[in-house]
matplotlib code that plots the C-alpha trace (Angstrom):
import matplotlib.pyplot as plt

x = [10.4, 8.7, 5.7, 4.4, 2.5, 2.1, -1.4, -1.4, -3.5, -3.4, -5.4, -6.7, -6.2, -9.8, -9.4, -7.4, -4.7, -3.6, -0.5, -2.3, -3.6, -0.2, 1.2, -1.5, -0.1, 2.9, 2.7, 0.3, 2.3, 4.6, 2.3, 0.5, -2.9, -4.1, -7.1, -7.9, -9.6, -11.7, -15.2, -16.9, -18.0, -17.9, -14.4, -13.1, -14.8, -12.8, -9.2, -9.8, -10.2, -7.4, -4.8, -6.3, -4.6, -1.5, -2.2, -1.2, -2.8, -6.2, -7.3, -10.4, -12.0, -13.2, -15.3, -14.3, -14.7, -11.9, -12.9, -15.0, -13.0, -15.6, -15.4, -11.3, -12.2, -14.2, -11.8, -9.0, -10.9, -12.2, -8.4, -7.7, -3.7, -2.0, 1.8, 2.1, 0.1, 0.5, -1.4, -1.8, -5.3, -5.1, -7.1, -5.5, -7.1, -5.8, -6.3, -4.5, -4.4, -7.1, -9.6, -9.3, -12.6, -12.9, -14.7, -11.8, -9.1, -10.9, -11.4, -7.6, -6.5, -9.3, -8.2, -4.5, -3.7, -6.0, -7.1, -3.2, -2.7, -5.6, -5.1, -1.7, -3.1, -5.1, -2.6, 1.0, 0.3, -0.8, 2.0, 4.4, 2.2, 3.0, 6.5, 6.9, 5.7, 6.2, 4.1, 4.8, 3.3, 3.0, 4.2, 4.3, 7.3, 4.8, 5.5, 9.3, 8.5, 6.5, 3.6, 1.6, -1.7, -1.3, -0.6, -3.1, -2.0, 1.5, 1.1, -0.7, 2.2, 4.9, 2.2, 2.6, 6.0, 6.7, 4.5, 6.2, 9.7, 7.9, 6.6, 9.5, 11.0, 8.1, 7.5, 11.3, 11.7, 9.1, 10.0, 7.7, 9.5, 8.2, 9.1, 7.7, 8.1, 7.2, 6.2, 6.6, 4.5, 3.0, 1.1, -2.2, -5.7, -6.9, -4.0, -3.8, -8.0, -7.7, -4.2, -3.9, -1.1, 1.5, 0.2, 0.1, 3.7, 4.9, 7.2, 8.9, 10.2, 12.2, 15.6, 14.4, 12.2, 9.5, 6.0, 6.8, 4.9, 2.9, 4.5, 8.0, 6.7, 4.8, 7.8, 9.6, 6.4, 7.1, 11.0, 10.3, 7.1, 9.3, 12.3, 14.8, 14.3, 15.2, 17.4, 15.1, 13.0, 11.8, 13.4, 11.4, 12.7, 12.0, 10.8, 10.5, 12.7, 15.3, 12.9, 13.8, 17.3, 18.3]
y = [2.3, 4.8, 7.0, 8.4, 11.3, 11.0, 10.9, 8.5, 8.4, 5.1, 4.9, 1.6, -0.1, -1.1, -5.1, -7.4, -9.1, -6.4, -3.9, -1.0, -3.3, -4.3, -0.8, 0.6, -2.5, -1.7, 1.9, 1.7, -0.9, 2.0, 4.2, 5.6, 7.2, 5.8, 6.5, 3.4, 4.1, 2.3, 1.5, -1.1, -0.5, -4.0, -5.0, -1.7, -2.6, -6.0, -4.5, -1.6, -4.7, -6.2, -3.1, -2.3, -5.3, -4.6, -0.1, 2.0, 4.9, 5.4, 3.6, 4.6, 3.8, 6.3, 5.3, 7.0, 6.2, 7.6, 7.8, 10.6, 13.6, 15.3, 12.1, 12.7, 16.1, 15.0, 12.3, 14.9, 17.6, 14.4, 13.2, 17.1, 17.8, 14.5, 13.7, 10.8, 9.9, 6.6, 6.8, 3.0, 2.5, 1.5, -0.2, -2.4, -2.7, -5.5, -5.2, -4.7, -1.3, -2.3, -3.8, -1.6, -0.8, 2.9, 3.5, 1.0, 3.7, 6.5, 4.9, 4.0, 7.5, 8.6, 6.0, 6.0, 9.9, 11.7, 11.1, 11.1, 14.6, 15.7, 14.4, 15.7, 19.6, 19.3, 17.4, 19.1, 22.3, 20.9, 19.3, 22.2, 24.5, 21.6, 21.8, 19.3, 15.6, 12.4, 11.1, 7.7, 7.0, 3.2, 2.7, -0.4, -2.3, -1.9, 1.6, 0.7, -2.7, -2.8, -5.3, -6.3, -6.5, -3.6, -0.5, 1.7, 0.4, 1.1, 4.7, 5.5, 4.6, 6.1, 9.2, 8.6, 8.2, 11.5, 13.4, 12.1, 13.7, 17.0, 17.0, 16.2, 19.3, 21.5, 20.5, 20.2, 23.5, 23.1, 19.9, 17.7, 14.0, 12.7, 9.2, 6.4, 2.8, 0.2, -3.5, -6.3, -9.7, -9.7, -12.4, -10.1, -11.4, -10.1, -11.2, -14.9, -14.9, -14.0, -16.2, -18.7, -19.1, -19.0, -15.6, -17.3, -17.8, -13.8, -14.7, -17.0, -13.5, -11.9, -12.3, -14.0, -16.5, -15.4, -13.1, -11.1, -10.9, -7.6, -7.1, -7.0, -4.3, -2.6, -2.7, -0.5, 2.0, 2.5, 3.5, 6.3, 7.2, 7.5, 9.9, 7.3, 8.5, 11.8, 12.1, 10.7, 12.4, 12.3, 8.4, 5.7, 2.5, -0.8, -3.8, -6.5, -8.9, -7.8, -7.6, -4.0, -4.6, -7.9]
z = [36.1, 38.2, 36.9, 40.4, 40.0, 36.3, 34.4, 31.4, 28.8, 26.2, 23.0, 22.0, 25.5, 26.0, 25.2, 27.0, 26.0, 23.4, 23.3, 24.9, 28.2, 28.2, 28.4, 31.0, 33.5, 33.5, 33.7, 36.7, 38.2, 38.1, 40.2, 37.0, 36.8, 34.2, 31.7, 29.5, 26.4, 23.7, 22.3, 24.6, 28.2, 29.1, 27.7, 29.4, 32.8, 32.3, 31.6, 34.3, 36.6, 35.6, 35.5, 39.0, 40.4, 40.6, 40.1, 43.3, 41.9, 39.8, 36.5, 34.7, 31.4, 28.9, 26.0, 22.7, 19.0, 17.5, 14.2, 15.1, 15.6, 17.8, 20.3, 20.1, 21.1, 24.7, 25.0, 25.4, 27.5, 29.9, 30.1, 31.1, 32.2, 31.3, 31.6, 29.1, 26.0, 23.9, 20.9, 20.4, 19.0, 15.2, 12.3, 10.3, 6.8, 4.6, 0.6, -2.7, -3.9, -6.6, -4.0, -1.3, 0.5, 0.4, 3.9, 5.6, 3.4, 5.3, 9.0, 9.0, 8.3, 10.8, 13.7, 12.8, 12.1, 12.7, 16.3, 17.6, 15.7, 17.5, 20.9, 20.2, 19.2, 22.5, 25.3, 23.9, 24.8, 28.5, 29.1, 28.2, 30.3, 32.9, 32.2, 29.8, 29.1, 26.9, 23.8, 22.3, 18.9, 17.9, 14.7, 12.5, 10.4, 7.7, 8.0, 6.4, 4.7, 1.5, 2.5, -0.3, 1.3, 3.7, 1.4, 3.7, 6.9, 6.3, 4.7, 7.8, 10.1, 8.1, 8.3, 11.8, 12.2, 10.3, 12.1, 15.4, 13.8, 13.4, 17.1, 19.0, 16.4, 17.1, 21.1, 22.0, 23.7, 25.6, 27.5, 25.4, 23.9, 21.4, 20.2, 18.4, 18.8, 15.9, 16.6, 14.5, 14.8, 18.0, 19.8, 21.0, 20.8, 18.6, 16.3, 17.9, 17.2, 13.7, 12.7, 15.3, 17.7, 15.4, 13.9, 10.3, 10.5, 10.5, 13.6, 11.1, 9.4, 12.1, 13.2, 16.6, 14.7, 16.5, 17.2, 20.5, 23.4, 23.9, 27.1, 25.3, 23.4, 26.3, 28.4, 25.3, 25.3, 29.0, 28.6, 26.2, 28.2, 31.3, 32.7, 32.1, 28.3, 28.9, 26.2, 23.5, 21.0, 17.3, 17.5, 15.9, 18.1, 16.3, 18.7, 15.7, 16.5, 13.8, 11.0, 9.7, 10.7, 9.1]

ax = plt.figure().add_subplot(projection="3d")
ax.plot(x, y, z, "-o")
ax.set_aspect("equal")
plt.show()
């Protein structure tokens, strides 16, 4: 896949070994500008290192919280005219109903639906002025299955997942794809820290028997994000290893 002469932007790709360093690699291996974002300096310094490997155009890191909407705000004018945006970054707050933390509630919504319809408000209008662009929203299977502990989590993502219908609707005429893709189990660190290498066994409930690789999921990202999609929009493209589907 080719992304010469495209500006990317991905959310939540400020940590290595997760979905959104995953993403930037390949799409600056693809000759991608890429802007990296997240909420620490030093672990942004580290995956900017490592994307810049194997990058044949630019990769720089921008620190934003998005949970506050006036950071999503700078993040978008310091980002300026971009051709592809992933809105990756996510929170993922675990609880019954009964239990549930309200400031976690809030900071998911914030993190996981607010900042992409912002960055979305600022960007989409860009890229049609630009003559059109791509946006890929990372969804969740939690945004289809009923998860018992994740009842926030997964209202967020089908949130998200609607709102990526009524883009690609409102943004279509203007050149401007949106699509969505939704993971299942995946084997990032941040996962693998907090479950072990088996990721406490989730794997075990897909089709494949397994957690996938980020990169598998990355790899996914970059086809909608690219030209080769040019027929796609307002598609929600499960990479779960036939969870959803069997």
């Amino acid at each position: 896949m080719t992304f010469t002469g495209k500006t990317a932007l991905i959310t939540g790709s400020g940590a290595i070994g997760g979905l959104g360093h995953a993403t930037a690699r390949i799409l600056a291996a693809g000759g991608a500008d890429v802007i990296i974002t997240g909420t620490d300096p030093d672990r942004g310094a580290q995956v900017v290192a490592d994307v810049r490997e194997s990058a044949t155009g630019t990769v720089r890191f921008v620190p934003a919280d998005l949970a506050d909407p006036q950071a999503v705000q700078r993040l978008a004018d310091d980002a300026g005219a971009v051709d592809i945006l992933v809105n990756n970054a996510g929170v993922v707050p675990f609880g019954t109903t009964p239990d549930q933390d309200l400031a976690a509630y809030d900071a998911a919504f914030a993190v996981n639906v607010r900042a992409p319809f912002l960055l979305v408000a600022r960007l989409a209008p860009k890229m049609a002025a630009a003559g059109g662009g791509s946006i890929v929203n990372v969804s969740s299977t939690a945004a289809r299955l009923g998860l018992a502990p994740m009842a926030v989590y997964g209202a967020t993502k089908a949130a998200l997942e609607s709102l990526t219908r009524t883009w690609a609707a409102e943004f279509a005429a203007a050149n401007v794809r949106v699509n969505a893709v939704a993971p299942g189990p995946m084997t990032t660190s941040k996962v693998v820290a907090a479950m072990g290498p088996d990721v406490g066994g989730m794997g075990l409930t897909t089709a494949l028997r397994r957690a996938g690789d980020p990169a598998e999921v990355a790899h996914v990202i970059a086809f909608l994000a690219g030209d080769q999609a040019s027929y796609m929009t307002g598609a929600v493209v499960a990479a779960d290893g036939g969870r959803t589907a069997i």
